[in-house]
C-alpha positions in Angstrom: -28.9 123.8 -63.0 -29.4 123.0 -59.3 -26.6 122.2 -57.0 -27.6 120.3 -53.3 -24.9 120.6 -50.9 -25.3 117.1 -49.1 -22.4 117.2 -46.7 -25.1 118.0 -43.9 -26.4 114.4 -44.7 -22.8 112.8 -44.6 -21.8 113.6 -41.3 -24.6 112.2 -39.3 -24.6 109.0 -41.6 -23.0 105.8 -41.8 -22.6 103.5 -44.7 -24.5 105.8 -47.5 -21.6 106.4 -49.6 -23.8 104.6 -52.9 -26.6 107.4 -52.6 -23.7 109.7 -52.6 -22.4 108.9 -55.9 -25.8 107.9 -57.1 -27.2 111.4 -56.7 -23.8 112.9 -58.2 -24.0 110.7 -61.4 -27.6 111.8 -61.9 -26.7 115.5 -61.2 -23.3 115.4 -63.7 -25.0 113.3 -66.8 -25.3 114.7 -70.5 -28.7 115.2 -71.1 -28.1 114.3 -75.2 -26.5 111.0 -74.1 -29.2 110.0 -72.3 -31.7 110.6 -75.4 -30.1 107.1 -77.5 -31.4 104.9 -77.6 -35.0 105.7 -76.3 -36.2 103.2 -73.5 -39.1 102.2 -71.6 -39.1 100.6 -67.9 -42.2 99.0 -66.3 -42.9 97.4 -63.6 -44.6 94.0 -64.3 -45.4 93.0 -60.8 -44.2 93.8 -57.1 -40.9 91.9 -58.0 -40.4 92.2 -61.9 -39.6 94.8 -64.2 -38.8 94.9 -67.8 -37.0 97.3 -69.8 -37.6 97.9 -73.3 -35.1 99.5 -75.5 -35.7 100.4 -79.2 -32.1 99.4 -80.9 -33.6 99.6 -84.3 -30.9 98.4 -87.1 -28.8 96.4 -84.4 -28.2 92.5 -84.5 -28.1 90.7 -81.3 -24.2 90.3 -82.2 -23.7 94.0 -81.8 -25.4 94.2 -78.3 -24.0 93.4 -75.4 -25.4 93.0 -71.8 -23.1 93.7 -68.6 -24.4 93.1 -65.1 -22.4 94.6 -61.9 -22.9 94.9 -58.3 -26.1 97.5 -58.2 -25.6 98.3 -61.9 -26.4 97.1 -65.7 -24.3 98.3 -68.5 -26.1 97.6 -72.1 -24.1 99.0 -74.7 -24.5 98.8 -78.6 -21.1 98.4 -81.2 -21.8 99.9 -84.5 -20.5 98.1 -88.0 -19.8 99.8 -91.1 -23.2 98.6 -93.4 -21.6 98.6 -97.0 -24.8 99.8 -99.0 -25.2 99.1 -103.0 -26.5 102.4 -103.5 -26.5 105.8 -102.3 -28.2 106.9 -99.7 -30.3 110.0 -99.6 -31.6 109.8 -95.9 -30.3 108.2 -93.0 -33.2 108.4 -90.0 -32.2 105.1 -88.6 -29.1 106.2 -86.4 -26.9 103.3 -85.8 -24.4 104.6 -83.9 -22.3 102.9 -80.8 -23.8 103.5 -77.3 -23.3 102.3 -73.9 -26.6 102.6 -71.2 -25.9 102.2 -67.9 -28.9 101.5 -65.2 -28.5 101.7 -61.8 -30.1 98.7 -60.0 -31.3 98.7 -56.5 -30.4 95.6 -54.3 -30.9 92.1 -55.1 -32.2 93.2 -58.5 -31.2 90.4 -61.1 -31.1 90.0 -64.9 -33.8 87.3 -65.7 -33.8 86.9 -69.4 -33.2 89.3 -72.3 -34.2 89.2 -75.8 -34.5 90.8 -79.2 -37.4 91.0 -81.6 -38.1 93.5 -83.8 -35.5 96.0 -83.4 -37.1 95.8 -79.3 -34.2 95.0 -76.6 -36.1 93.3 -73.8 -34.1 93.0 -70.2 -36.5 91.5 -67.6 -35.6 92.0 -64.0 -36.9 90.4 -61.1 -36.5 90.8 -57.0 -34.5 87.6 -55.0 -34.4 88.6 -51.8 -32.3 86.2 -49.9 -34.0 84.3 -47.6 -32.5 85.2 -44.3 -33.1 88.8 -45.7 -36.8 88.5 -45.6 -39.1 89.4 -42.6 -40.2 86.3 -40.7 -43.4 86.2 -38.4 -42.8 84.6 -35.3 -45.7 82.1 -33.7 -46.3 83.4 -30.5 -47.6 80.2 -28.4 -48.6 79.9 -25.1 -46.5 76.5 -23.0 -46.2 74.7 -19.8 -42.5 75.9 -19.8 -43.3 79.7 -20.6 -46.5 80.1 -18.7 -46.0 81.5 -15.2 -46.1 79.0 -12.5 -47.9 79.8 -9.4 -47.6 77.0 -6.8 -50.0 76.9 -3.8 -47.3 77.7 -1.4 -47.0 81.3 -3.6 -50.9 81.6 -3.6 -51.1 81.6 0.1 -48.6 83.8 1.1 -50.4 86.5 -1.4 -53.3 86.4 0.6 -51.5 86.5 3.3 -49.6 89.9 2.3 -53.2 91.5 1.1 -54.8 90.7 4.6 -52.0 92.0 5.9 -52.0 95.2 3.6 -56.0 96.0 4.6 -55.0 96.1 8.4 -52.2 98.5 8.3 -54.6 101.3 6.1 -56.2 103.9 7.9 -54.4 103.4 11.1 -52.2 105.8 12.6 
């Protein structure tokens, strides 16, 4: 396994404290929890995303959806299924799990749904609007454009005659 010293990085920087602990809990997870259940995430358009997770064998009862700042939590509570016979395979694993996602800012939750044994979450981008750039309209006025009054025009002429005299003499 790799370990990245990153202290270099924190002393020069301010306010970067979320990468920090994002790139430690990526470093520190358990690579069999992150196997259940299996997901998808797609990006839809420049501002949507949707991910799809296979929660085969649960009821939209035993799912729960959890937003928090810069995170999502999704996390699945199993219930004893009291069968009539016995069963000789179980390949449909219905055991508990918690997913946690880490979302980047002014990511929201848009609409989830279930169908199939398919967990949909669809996100989308709301920037706020004093967060977005704004183009300025440059125009040109009477108040902004220089004023040159004919009082200023005559006394620069006057300084370029005056200028042309003074070269070459000495």
């Amino acid at each position: 396994m790799r370990t990245y010293d990153l202290s270099p990085l924190f002393r020069s920087t301010v306010g970067f404290d979320r990468l920090g602990r994002l790139l430690d809990s990526a470093m520190n997870t358990d690579e069999a929890a992150l196997s259940y259940p299996p997901y998808n995430i797609e990006k839809l358009s420049e501002d949507a995303y949707r991910i799809t997770m296979a929660v085969a064998g649960f009821a939209a009862e035993d799912l729960e959806i959890t937003t928090q700042p810069n995170a999502l939590v999704v996390a699945g509570k199993a219930h004893k299924e009291e069968s009539s016979g016995q069963v000789l395979h179980r390949g449909i694993a219905r055991r508990a799990f918690e997913r946690r996602f880490q979302l980047a800012d002014f990511i929201k939750v848009s609409a989830a749904g279930l169908d199939n044994g398919l967990l949909t979450i669809d996100l989308v981008r709301e920037v706020p609007e004093a967060m977005k750039p704004r183009t300025i309209a440059i125009t040109k006025t009477a108040a902004t454009a220089p004023q040159i009054t004919q009082r200023e025009k005559k006394r620069r002429r006057g300084k370029k005659k005056r200028g042309k005299k003074g070269v070459g003499k000495k």
